[in-house]
N, CA, C and O atoms as CSV, one atom per row, in Angstrom:
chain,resi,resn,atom,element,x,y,z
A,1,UNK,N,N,28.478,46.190,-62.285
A,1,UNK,CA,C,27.879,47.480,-62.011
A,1,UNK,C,C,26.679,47.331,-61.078
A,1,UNK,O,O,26.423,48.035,-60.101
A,2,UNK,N,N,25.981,46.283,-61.555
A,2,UNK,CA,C,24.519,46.076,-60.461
A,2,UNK,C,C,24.653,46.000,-59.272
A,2,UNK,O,O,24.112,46.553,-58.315
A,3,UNK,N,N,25.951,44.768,-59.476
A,3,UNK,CA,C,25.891,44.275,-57.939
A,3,UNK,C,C,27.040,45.487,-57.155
A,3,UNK,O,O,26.793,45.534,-55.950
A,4,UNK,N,N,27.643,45.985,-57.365
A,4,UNK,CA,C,28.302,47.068,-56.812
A,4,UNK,C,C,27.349,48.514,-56.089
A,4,UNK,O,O,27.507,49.177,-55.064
A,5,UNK,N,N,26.625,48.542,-56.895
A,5,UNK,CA,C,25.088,49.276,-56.791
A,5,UNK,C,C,24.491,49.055,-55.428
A,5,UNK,O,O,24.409,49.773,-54.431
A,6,UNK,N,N,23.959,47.386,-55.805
A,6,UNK,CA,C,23.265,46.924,-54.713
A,6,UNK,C,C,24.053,46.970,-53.558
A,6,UNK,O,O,23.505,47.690,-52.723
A,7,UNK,N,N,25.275,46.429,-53.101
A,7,UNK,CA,C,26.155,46.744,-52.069
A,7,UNK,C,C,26.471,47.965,-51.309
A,7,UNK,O,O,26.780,48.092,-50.125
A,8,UNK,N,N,26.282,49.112,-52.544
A,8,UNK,CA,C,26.391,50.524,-51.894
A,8,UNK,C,C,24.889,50.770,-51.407
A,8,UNK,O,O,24.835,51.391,-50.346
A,9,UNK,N,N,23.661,50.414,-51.961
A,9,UNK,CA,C,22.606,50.239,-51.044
A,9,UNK,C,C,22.055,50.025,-50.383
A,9,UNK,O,O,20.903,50.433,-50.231
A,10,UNK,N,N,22.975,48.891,-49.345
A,10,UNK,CA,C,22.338,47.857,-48.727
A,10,UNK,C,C,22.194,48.902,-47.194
A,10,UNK,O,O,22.962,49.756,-46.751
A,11,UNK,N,N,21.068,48.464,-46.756
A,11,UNK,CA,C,20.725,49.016,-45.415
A,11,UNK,C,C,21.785,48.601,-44.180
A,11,UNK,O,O,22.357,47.554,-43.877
A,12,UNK,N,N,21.748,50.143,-43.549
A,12,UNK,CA,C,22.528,49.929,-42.327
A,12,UNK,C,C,22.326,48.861,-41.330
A,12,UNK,O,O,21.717,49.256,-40.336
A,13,UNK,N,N,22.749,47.316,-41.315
A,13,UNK,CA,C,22.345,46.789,-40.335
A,13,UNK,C,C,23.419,45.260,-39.882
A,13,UNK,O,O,24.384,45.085,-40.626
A,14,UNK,N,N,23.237,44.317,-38.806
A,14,UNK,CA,C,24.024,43.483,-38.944
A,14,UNK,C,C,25.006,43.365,-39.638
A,14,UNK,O,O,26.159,43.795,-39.589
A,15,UNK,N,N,24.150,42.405,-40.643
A,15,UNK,CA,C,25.052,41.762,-41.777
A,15,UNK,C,C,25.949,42.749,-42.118
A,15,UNK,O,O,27.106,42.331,-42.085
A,16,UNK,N,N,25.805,44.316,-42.545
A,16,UNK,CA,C,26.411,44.813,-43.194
A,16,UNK,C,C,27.771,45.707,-42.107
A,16,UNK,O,O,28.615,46.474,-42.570
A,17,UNK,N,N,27.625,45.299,-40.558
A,17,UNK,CA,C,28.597,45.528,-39.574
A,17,UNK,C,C,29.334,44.471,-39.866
A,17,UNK,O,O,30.461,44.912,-40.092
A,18,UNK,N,N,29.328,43.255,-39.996
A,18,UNK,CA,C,30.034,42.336,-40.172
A,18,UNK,C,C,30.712,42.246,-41.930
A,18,UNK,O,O,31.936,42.130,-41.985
A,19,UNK,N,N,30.217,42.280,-42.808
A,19,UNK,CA,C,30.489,42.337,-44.015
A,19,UNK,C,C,31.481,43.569,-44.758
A,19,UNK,O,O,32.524,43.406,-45.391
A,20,UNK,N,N,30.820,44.729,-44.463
A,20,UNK,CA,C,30.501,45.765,-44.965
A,20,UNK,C,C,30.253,45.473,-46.761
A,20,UNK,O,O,29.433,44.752,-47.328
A,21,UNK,N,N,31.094,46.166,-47.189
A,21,UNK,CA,C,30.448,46.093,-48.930
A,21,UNK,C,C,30.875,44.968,-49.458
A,21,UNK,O,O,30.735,44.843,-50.675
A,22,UNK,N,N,31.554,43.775,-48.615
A,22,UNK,CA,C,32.188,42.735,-49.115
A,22,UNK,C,C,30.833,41.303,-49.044
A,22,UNK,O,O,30.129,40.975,-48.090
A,23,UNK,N,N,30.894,40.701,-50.516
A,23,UNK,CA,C,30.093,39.551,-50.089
A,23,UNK,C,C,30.335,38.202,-49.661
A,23,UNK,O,O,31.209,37.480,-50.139
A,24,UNK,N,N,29.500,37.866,-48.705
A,24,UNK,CA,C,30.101,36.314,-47.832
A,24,UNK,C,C,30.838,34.978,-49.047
A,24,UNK,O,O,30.657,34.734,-50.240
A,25,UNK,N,N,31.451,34.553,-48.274
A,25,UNK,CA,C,31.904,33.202,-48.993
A,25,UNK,C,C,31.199,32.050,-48.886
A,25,UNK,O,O,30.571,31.601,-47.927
A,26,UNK,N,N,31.359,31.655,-49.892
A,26,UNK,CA,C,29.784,29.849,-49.595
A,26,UNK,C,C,30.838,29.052,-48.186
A,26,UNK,O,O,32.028,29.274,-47.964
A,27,UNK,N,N,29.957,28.162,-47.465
A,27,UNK,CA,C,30.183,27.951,-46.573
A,27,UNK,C,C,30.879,26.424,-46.367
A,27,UNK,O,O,30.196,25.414,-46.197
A,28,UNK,N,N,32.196,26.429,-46.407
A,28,UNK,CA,C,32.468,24.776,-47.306
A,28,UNK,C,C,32.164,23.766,-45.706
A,28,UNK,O,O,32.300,24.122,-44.536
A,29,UNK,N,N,31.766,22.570,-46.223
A,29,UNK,CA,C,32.122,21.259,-45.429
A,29,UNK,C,C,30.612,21.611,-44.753
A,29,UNK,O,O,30.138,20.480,-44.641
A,30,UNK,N,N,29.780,22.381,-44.333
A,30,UNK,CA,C,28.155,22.082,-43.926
A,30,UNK,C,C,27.256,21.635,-44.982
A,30,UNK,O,O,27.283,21.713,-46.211
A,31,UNK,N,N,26.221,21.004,-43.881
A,31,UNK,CA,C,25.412,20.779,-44.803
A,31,UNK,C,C,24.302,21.941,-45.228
A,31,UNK,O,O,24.446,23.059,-44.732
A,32,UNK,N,N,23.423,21.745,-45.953
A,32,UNK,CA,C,22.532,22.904,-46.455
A,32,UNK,C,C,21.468,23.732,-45.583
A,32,UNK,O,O,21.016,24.851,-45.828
A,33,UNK,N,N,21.217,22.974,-44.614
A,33,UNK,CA,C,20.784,23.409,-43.636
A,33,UNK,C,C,21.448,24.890,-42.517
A,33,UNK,O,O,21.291,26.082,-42.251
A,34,UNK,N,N,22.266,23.628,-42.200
A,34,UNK,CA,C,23.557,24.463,-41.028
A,34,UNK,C,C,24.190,25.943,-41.757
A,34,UNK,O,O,24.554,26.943,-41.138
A,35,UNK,N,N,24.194,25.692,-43.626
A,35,UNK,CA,C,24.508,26.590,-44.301
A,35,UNK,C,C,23.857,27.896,-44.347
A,35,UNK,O,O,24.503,28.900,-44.648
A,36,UNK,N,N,22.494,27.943,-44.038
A,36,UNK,CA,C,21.015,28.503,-44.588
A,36,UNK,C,C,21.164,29.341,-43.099
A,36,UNK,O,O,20.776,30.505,-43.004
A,37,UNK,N,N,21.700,28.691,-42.092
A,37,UNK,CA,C,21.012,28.889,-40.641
A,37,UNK,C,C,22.151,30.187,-40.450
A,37,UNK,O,O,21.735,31.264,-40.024
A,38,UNK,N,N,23.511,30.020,-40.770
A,38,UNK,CA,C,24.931,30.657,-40.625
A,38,UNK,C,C,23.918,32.240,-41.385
A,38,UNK,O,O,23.438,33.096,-40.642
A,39,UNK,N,N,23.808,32.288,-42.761
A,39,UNK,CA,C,23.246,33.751,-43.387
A,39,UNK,C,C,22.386,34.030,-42.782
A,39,UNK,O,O,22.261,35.248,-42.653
A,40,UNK,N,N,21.401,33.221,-42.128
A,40,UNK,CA,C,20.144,33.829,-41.782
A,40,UNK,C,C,20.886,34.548,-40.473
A,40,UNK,O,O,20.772,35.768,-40.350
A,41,UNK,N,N,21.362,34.066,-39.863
A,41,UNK,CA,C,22.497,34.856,-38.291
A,41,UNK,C,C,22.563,35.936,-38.717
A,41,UNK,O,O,21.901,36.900,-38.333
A,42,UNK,N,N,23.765,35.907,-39.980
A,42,UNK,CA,C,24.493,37.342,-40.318
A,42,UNK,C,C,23.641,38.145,-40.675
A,42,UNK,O,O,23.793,39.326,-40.360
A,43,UNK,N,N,22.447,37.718,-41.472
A,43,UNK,CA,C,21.363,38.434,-42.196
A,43,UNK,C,C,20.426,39.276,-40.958
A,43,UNK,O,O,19.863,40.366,-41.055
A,44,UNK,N,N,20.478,38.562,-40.065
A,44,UNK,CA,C,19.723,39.150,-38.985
A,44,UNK,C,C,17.769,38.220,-39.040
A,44,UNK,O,O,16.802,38.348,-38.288
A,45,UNK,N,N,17.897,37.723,-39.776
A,45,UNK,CA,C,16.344,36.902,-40.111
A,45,UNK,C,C,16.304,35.643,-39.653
A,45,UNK,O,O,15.395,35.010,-40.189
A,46,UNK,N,N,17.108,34.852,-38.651
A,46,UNK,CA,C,17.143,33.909,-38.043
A,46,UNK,C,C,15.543,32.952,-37.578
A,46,UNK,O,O,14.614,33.244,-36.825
A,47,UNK,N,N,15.808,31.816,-38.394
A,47,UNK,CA,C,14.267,31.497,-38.375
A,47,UNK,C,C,13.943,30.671,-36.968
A,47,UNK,O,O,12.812,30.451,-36.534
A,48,UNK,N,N,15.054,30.312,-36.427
A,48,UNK,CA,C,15.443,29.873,-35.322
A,48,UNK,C,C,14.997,30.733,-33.599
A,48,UNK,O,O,14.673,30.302,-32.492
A,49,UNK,N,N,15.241,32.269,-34.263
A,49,UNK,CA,C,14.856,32.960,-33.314
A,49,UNK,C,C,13.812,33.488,-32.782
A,49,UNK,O,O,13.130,34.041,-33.645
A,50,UNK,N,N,13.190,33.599,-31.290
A,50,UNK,CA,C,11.962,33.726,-30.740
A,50,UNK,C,C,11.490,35.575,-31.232
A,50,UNK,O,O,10.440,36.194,-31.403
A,51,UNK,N,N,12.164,35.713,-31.263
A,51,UNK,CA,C,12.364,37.441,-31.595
A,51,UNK,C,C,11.619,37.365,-32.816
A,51,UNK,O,O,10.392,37.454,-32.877
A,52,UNK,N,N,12.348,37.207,-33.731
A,52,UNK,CA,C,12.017,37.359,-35.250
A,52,UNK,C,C,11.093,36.481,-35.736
A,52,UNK,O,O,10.790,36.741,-36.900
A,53,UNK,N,N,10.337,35.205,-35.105
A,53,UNK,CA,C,9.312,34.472,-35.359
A,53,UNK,C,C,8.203,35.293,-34.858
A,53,UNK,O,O,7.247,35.537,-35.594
A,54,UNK,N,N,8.280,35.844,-33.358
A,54,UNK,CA,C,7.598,36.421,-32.847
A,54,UNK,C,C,6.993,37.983,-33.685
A,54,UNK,O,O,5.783,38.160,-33.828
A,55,UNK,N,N,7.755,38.743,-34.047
A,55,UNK,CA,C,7.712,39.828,-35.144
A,55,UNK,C,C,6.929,39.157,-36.618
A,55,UNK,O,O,6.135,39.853,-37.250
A,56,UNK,N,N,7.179,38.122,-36.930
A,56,UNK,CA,C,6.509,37.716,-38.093
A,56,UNK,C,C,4.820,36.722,-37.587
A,56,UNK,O,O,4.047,35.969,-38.179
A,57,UNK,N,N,4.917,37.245,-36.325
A,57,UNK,CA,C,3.616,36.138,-35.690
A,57,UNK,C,C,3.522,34.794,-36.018
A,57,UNK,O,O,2.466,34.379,-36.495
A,58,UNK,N,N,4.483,34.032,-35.832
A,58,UNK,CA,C,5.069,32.800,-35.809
A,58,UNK,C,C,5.057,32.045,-34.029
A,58,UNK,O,O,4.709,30.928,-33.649
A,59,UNK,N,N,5.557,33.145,-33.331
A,59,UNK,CA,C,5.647,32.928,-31.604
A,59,UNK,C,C,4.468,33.976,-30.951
A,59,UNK,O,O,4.840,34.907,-30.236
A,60,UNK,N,N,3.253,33.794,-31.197
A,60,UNK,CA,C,2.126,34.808,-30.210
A,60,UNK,C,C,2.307,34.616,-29.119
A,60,UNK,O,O,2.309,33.385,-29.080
A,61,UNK,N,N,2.471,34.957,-28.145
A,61,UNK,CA,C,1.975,34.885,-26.733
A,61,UNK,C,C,0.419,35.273,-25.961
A,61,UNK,O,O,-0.139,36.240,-26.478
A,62,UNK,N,N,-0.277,34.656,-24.859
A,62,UNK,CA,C,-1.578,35.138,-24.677
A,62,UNK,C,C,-1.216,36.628,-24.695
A,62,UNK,O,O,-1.858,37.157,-25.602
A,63,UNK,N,N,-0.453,37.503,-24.060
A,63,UNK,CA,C,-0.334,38.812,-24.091
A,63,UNK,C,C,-0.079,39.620,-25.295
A,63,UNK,O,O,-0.412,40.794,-25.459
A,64,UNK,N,N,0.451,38.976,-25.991
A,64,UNK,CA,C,0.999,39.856,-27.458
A,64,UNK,C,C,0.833,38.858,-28.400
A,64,UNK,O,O,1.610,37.905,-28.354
A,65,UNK,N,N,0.011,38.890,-29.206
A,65,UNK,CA,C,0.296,38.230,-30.519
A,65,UNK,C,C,1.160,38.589,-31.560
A,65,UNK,O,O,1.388,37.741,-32.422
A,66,UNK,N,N,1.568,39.451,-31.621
A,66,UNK,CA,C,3.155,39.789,-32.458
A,66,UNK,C,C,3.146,41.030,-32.476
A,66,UNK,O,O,2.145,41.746,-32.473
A,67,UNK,N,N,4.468,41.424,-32.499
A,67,UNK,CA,C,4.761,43.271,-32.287
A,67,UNK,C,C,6.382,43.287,-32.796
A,67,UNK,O,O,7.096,42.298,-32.963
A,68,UNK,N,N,6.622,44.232,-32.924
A,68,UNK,CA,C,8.311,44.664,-33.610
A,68,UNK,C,C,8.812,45.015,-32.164
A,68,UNK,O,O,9.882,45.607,-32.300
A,69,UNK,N,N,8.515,44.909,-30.951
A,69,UNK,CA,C,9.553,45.628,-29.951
A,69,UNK,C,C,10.091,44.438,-29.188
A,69,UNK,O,O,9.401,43.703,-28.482
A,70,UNK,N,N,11.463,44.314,-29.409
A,70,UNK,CA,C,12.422,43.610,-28.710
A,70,UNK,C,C,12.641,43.570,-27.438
A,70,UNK,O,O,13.523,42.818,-27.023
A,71,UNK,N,N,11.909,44.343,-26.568
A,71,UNK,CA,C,11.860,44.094,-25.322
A,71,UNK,C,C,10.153,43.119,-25.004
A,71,UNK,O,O,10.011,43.097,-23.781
A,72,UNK,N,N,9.368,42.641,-25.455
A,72,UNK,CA,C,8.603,42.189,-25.248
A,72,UNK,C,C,8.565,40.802,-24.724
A,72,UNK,O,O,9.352,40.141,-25.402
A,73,UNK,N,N,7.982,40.046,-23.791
A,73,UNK,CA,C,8.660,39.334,-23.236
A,73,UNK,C,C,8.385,37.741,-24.098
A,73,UNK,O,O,8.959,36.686,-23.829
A,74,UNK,N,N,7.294,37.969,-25.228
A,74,UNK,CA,C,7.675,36.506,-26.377
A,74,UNK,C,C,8.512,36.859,-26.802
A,74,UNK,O,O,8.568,36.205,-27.844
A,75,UNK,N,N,9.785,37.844,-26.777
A,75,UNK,CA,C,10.845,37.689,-27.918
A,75,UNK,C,C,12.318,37.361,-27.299
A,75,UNK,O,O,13.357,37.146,-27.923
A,76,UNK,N,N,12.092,37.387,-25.821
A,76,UNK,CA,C,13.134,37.248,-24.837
A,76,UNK,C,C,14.267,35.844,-25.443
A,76,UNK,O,O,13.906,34.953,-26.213
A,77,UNK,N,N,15.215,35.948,-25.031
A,77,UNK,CA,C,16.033,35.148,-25.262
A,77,UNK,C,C,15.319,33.998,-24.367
A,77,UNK,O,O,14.982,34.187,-23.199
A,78,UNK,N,N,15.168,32.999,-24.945
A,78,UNK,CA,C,14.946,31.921,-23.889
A,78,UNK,C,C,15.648,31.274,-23.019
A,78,UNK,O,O,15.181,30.595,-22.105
A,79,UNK,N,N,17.201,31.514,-23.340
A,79,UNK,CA,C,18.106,30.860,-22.191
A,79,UNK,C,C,18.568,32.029,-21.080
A,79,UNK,O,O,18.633,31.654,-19.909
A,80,UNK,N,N,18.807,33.064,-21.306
A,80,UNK,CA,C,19.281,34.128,-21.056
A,80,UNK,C,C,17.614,35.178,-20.373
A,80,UNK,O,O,17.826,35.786,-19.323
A,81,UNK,N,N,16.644,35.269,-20.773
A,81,UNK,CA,C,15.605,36.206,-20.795
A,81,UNK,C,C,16.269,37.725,-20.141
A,81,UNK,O,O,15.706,38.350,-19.243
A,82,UNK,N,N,17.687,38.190,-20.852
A,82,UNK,CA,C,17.737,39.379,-20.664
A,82,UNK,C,C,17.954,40.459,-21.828
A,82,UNK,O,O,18.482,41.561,-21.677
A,83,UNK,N,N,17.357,39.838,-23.218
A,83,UNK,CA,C,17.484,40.839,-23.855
A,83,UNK,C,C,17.234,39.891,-25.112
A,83,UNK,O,O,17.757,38.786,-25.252
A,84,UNK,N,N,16.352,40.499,-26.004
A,84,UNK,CA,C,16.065,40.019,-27.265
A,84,UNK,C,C,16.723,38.572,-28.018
A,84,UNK,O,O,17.834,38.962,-28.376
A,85,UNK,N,N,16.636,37.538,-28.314
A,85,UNK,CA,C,17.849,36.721,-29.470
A,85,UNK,C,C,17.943,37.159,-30.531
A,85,UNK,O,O,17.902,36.459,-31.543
A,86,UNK,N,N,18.116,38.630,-30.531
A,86,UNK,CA,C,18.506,38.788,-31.785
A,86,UNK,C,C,20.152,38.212,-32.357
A,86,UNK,O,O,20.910,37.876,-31.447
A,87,UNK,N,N,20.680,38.102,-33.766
A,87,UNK,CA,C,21.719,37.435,-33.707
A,87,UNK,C,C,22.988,38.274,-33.102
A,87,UNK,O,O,24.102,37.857,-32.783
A,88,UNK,N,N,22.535,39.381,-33.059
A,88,UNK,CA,C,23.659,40.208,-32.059
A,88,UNK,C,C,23.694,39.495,-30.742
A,88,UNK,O,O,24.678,38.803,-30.482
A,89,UNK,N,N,22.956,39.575,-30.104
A,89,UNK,CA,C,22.543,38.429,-28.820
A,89,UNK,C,C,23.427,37.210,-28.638
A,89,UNK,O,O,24.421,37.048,-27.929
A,90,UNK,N,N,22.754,36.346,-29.522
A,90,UNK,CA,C,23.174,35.118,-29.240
A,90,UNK,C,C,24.583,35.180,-29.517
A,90,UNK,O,O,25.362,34.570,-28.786
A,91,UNK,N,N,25.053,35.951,-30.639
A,91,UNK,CA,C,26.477,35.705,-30.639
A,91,UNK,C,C,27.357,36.329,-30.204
A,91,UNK,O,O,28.471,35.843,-30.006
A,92,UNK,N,N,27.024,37.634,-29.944
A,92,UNK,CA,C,28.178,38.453,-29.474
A,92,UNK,C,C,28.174,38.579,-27.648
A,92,UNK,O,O,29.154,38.851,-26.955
A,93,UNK,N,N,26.868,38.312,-27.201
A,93,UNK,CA,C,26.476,38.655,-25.563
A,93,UNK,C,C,25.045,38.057,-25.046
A,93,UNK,O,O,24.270,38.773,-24.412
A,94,UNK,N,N,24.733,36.617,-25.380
A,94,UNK,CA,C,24.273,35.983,-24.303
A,94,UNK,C,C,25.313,35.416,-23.453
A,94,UNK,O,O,26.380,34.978,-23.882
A,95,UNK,N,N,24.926,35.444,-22.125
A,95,UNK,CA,C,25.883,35.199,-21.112
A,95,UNK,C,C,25.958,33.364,-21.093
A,95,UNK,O,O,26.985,32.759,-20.784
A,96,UNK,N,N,24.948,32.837,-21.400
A,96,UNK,CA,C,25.492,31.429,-21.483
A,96,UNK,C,C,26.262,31.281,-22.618
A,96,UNK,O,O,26.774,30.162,-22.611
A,97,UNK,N,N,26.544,31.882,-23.523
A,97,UNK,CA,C,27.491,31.226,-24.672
A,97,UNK,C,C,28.987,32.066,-23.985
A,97,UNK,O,O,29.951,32.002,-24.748
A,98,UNK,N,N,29.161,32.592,-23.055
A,98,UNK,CA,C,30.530,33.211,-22.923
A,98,UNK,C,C,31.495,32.291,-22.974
A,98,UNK,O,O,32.376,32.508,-23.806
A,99,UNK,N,N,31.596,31.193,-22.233
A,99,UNK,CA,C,32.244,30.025,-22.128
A,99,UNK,C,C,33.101,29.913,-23.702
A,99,UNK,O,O,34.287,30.116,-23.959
A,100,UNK,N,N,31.799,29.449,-24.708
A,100,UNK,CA,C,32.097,28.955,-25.492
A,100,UNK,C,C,32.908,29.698,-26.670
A,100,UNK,O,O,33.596,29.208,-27.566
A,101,UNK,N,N,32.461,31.664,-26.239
A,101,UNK,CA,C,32.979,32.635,-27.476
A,101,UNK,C,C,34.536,32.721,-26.455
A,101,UNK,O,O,35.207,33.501,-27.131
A,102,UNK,N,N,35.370,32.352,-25.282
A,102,UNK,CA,C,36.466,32.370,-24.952
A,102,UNK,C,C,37.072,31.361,-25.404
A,102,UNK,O,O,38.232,31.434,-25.811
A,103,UNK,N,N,35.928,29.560,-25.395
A,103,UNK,CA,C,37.036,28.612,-26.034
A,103,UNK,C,C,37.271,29.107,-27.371
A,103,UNK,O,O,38.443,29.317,-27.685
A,104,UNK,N,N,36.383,29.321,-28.187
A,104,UNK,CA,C,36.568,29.779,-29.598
A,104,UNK,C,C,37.762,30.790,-30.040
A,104,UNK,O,O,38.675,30.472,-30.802
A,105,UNK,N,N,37.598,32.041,-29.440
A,105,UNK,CA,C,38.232,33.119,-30.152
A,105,UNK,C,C,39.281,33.596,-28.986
A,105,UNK,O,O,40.337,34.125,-29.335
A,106,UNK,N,N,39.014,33.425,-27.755
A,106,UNK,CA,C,40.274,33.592,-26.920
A,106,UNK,C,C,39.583,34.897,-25.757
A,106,UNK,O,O,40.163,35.366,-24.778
A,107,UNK,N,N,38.419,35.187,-26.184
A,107,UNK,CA,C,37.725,36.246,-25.469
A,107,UNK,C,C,36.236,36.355,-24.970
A,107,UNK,O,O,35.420,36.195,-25.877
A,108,UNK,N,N,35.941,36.488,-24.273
A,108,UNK,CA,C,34.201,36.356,-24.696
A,108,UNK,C,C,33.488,37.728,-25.283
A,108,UNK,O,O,32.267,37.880,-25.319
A,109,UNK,N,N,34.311,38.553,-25.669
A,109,UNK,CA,C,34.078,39.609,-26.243
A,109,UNK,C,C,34.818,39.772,-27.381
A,109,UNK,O,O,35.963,40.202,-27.519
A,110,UNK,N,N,33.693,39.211,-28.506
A,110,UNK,CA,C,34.006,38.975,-29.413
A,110,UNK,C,C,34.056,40.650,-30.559
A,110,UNK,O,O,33.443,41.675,-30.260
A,111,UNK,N,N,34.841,40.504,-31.686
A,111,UNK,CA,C,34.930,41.419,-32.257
A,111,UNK,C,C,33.542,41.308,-33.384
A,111,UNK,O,O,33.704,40.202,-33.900
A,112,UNK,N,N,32.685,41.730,-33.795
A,112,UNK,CA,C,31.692,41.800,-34.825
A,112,UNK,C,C,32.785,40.995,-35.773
A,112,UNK,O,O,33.000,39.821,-35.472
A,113,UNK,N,N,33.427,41.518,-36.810
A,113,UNK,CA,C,34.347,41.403,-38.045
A,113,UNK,C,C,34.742,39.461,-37.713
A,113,UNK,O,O,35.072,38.811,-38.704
A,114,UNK,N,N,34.683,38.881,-36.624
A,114,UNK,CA,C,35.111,38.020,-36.296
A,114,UNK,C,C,34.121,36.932,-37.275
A,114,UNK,O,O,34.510,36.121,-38.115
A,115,UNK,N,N,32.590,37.268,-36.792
A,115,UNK,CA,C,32.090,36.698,-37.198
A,115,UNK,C,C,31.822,36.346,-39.070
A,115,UNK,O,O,30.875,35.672,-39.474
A,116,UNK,N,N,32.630,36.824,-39.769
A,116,UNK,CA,C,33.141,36.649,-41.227
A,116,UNK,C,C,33.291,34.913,-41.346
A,116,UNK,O,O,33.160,34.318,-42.416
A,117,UNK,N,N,33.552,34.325,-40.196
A,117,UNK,CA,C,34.347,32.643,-39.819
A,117,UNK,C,C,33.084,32.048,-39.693
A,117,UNK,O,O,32.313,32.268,-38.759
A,118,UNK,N,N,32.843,31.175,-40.783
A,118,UNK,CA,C,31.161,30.746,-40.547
A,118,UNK,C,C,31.538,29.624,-39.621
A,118,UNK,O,O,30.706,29.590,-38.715
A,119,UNK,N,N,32.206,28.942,-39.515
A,119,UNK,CA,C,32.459,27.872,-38.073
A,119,UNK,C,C,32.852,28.361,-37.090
A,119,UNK,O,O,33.560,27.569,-36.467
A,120,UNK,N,N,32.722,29.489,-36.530
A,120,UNK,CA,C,32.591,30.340,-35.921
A,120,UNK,C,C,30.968,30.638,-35.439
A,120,UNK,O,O,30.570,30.526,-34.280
A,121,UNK,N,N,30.304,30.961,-36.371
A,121,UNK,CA,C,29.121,31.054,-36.299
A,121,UNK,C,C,28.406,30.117,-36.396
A,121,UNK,O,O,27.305,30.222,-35.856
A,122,UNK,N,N,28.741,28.824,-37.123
A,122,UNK,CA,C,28.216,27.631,-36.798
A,122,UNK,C,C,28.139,26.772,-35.355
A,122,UNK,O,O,27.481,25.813,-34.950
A,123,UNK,N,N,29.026,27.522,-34.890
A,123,UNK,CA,C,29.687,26.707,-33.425
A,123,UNK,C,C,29.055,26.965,-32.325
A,123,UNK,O,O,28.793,26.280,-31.337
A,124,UNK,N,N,28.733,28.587,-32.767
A,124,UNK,CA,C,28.017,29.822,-31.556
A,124,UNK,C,C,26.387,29.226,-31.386
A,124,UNK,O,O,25.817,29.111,-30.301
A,125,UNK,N,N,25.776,28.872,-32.766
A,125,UNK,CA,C,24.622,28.633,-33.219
A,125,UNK,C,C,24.244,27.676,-32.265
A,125,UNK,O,O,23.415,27.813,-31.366
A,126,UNK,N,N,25.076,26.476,-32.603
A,126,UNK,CA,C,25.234,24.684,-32.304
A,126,UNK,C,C,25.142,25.107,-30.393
A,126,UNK,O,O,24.211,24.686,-29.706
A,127,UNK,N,N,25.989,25.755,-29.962
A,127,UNK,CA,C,25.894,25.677,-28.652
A,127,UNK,C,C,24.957,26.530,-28.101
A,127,UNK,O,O,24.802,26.290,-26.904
A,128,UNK,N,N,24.001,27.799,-28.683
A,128,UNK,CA,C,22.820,28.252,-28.136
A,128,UNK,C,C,21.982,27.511,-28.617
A,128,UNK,O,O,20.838,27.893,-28.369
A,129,UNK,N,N,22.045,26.628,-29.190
A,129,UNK,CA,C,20.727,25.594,-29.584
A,129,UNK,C,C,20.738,24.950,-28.178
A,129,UNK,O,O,19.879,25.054,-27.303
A,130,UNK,N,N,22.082,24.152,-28.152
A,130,UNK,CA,C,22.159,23.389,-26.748
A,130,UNK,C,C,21.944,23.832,-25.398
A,130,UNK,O,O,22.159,23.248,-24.336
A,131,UNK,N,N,21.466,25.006,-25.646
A,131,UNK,CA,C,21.162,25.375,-23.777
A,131,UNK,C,C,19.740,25.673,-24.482
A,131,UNK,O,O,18.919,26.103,-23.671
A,132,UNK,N,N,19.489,25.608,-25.166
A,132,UNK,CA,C,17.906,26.229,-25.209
A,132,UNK,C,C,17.088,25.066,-25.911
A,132,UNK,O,O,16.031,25.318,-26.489
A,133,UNK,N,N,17.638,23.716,-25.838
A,133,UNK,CA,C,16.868,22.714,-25.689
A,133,UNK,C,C,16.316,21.631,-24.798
A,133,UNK,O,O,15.718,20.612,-25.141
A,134,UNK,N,N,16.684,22.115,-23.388
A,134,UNK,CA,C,16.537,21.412,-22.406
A,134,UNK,C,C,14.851,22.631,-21.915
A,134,UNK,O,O,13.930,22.338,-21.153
A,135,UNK,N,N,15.026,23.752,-22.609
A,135,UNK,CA,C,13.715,24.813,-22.251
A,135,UNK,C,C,12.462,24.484,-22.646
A,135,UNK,O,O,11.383,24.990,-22.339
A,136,UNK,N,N,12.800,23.329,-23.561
A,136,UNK,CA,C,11.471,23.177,-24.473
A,136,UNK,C,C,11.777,23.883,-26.158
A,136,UNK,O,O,10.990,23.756,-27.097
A,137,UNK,N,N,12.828,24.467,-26.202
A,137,UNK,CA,C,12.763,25.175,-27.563
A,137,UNK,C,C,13.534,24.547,-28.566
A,137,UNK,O,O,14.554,25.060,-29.025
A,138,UNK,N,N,12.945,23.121,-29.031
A,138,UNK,CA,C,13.700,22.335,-30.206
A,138,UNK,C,C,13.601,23.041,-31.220
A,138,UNK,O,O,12.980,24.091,-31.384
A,139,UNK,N,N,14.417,22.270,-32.127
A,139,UNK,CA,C,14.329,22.959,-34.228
A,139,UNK,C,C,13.198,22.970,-34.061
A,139,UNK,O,O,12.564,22.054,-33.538
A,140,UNK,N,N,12.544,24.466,-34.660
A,140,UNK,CA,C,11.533,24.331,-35.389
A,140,UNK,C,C,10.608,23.474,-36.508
A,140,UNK,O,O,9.539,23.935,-36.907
């Protein structure tokens, strides 16, 4: 009853485009890390991301020390700088991962619902890490 509750409550957002009232499956064969990093994507709270560090004043810039607007230019995608990393971003339409969402799924226009495939989302992750570590932007 609770958790049926909570599901019909859950706020309009990401996770819940990808999910809807259904809850994720544990993530077999990663480790706990790579595991943590996959929900935080779907969740939209990616600790990884310049956006959402930046919003929690984690990434200040001399110009902005933290603000909620996604066009600001500490929250820019760092490989891409055309539009927020939010995990919509990185996975569905930064232009450097296109490559990799056609080897994957057969398209670079990926379907939301797709992302349900956490090696899928592990894969997307793994390869925007890799263009955005030659920028200066290692693991946190």
């Amino acid at each position: 009853m609770a958790t049926r509750q909570w599901r019909e409550n859950w706020p309009d957002s990401f996770f819940k485009t990808i999910f809807g009232s259904t809850l994720p499956l544990p993530i077999p064969g990663e480790d706990r890390e790579a595991a943590i990093s996959v929900h935080q994507l779907r969740a939209g709270h990616w600790g990884r991301s310049l956006q959402y560090l930046h919003r929690i004043g984690r990434h200040p810039s001399v110009a902005c020390l933290q603000c909620p607007d996604k066009r600001c230019p500490a929250a820019l995608c760092a490989v891409c700088r055309e539009e927020a990393d939010v995990p919509e971003h990185v996975l569905l339409r930064c232009p450097a991962l296109a490559g990799a969402r056609l080897r994957l799924t057969g398209s670079i226009y990926v379907d939301p619902s797709r992302l349900r495939d956490a090696d899928l989302v592990a894969a997307l992750e793994a390869g925007y890490l890799r263009h955005r570590e030659p920028l200066g932007y290692g693991p946190p």
